[in-house]
C-alpha positions in Angstrom: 0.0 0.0 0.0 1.3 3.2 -1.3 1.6 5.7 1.5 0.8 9.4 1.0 2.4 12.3 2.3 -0.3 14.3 4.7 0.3 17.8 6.5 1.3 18.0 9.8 -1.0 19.4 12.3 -2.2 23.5 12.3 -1.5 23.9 8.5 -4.7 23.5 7.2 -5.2 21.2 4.0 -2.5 20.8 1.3 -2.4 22.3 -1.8 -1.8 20.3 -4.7 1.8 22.3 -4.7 2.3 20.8 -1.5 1.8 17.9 -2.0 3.9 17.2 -5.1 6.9 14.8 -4.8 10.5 15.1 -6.3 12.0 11.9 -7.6 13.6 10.6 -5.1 10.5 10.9 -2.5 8.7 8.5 -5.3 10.9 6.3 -5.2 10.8 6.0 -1.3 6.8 5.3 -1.8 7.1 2.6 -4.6 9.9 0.9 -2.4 7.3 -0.7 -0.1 5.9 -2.4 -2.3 8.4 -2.3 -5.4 11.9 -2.9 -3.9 13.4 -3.7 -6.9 12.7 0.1 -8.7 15.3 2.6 -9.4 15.2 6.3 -10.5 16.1 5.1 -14.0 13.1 3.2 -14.0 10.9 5.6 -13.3 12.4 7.8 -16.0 12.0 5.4 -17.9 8.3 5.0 -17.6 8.2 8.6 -18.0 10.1 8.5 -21.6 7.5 5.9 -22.1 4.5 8.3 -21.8 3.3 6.7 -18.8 3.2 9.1 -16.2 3.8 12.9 -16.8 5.3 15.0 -13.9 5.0 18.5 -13.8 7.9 20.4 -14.2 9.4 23.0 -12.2 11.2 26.6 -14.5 14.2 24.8 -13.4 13.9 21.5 -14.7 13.0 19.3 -11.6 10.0 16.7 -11.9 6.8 17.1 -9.2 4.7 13.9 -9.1 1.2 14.2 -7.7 0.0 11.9 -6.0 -2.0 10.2 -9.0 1.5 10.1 -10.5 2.7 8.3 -7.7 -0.4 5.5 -7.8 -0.1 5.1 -12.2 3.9 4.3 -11.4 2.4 1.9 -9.2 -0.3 0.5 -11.5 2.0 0.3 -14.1 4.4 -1.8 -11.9 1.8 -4.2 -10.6 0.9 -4.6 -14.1 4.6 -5.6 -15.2 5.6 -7.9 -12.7 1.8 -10.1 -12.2 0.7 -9.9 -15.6 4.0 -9.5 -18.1 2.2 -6.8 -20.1 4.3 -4.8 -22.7 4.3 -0.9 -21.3 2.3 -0.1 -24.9 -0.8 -2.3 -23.5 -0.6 -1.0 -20.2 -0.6 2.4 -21.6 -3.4 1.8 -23.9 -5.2 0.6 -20.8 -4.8 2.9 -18.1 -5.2 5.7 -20.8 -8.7 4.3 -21.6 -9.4 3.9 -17.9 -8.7 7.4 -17.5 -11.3 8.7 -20.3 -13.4 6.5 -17.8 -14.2 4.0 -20.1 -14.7 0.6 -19.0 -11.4 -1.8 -20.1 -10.7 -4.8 -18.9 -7.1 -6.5 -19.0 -6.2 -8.2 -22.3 -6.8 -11.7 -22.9 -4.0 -14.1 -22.8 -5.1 -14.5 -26.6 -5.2 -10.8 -27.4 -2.1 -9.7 -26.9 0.1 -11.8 -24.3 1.7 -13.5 -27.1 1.9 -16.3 -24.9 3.7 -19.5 -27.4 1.4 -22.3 -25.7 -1.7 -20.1 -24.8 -1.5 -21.3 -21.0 -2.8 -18.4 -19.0 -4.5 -18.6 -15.2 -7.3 -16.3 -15.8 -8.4 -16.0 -11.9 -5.0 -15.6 -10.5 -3.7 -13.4 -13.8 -0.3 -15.5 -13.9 1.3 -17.8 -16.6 0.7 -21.7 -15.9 3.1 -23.5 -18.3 4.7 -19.7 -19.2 6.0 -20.1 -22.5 6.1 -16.5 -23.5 7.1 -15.0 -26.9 10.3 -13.0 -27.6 8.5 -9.9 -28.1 7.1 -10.2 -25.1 10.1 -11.2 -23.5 11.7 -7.9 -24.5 9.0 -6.1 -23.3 9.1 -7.5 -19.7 12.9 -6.1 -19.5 12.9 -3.5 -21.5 15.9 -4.5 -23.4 16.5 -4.2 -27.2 16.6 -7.5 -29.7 20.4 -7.0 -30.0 20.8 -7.3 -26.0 18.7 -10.0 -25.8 20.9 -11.8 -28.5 24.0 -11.2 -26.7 22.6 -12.7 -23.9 22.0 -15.6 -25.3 25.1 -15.5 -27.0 26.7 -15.7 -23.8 24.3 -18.5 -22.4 22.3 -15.9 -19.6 19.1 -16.9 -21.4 17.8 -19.5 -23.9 14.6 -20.5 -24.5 12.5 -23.8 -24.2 12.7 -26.6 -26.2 9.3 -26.0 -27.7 10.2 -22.6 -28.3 9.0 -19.1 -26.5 10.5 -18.6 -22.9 9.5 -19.9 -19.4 8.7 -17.7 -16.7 12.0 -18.4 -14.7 13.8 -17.0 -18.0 11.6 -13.1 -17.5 12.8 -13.2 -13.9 16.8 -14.1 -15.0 16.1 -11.3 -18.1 14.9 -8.8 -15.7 17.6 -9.0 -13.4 20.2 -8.9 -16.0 19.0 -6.0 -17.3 19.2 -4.2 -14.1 22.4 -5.4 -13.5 23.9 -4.3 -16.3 22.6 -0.5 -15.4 25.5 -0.8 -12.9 27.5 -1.2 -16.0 27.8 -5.3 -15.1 27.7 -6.6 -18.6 27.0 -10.6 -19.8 30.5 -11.4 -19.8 30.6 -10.3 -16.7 27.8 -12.8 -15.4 28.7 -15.7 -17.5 30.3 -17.2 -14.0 26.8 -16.1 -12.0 25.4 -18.8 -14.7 28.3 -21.2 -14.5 28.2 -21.2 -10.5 24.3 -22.2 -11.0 25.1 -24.9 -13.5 27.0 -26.6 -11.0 24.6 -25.9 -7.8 21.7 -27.9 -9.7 24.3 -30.4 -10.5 24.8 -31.1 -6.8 21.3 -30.8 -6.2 20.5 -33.5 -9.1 23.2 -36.0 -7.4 21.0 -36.0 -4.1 17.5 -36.2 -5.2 18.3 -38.6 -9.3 17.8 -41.6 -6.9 14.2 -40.8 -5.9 13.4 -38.8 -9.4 14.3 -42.8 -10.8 12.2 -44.5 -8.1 8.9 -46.4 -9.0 6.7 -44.9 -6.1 4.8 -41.6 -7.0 4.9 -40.6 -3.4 8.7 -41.1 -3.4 9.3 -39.0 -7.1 7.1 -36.1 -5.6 9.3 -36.4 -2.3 12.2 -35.6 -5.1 10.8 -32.5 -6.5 9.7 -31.1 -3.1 13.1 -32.1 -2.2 15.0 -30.1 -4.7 13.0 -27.2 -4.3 14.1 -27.1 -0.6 17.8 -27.1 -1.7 17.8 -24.8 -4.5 16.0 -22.6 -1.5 18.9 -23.3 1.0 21.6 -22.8 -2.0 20.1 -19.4 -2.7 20.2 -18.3 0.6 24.0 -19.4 1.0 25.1 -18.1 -1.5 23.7 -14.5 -0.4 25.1 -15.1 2.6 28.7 -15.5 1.0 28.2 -12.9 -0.8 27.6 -10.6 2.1 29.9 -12.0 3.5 32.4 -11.3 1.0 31.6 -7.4 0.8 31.8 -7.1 4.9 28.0 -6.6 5.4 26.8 -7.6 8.4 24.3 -10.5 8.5 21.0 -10.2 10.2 
């Protein structure tokens, strides 16, 4: 829940001057329920004619507070529903002219590869998604996505399209390589996985290769369980590493 800013006692209500936000105090807000947004990306959504701030005779961005809660929108829509920012424009645009819109159908413009959508929870089920909307989702050109790949970061499925664990690796690539980390750079992030799900296979291949359903569902709950554990060691070596201290 976004929080909005309020006056403090004995001055009356705020103006709508007041109550404009720079930037940074944006970004605060979306945090809470965002924590992966940066400033660039909320220029970004701006170059993208999603929100338009005013603009101070000096240059500075004010957000209103409906600024503040279409950033948020927009977001929500990104990360549950994959939508490229054309469609959620399109959208929240019509929304605004108050006519009634619904979200588009998995059909009408999801571009998912194998048309497996969750209607009631708004999520992909088998997530194959197309490349254009795989570009979409991390807002990356077709030339970064092919070095990517190039380097092995991302592939997609067998039957074609992308999974959904491939948007989430896509996504954080792309903001890593903001901080000017580029995929040559993570090619040993990738090779450090490869052999973390080898270990992982070695435990649980016996029970993935033994007749009893009960016991091959025991193997997938088990390597779920490690992949959680590995993930969390590995952040803690990481922290480690860089002298942070561990809570």
């Amino acid at each position: 829940m976004l929080r909005t800013p309020t006056g403090g006692a004995g001055h009356g209500t705020a103006t709508a001057d007041d109550r404009a936000m720079s930037i940074g105090a944006v970004l605060l807000q979306l945090r809470d329920e965002f924590p992966e947004v940066t400033i660039s990306k909320i220029r970004f959504l701006e170059a993208e004619g999603l929100v338009e701030p005013q603009r101070t005779p000096s240059g500075y961005r004010k957000f209103r507070p409906d600024d503040v809660e279409r950033l948020a929108q927009v977001l929500r829509m990104q990360r549950d529903h994959y939508l490229p920012l054309k469609v959620i424009r399109e959208h929240l645009d019509a929304l605004a002219r108050g006519e009634h819109a619904s979200l588009p159908s998995a059909g009408g413009q999801r571009d998912l590869t194998d048309g497996s959508w969750d209607a009631e929870s708004g999520r992909a089920t088998a997530a194959r998604i197309g490349r254009a909307e795989l570009l979409a989702a991390a807002e990356v050109t077709e030339s970064e996505l092919e070095e990517w790949e190039s380097y092995g970061l991302v592939a997609p499925t067998a039957e074609g399209g992308y999974d959904a664990e491939t948007v989430t690796v896509a996504k954080l690539v792309a903001d890593l390589g903001r901080f000017g980390l580029e995929p040559r750079h993570l090619r040993a992030m990738r090779g450090a996985a490869e052999r973390e799900a080898g270990l992982i296979e070695q435990v649980v291949a016996p029970l993935r290769r033994h007749r009893n359903p009960q016991t091959r569902a025991h193997a997938e709950a088990t390597a779920k369980e490690l992949a959680e554990l590995s993930v969390r060691l590995h952040s803690a070596f990481v922290q480690t590493a860089l002298g942070i201290r561990l809570h």
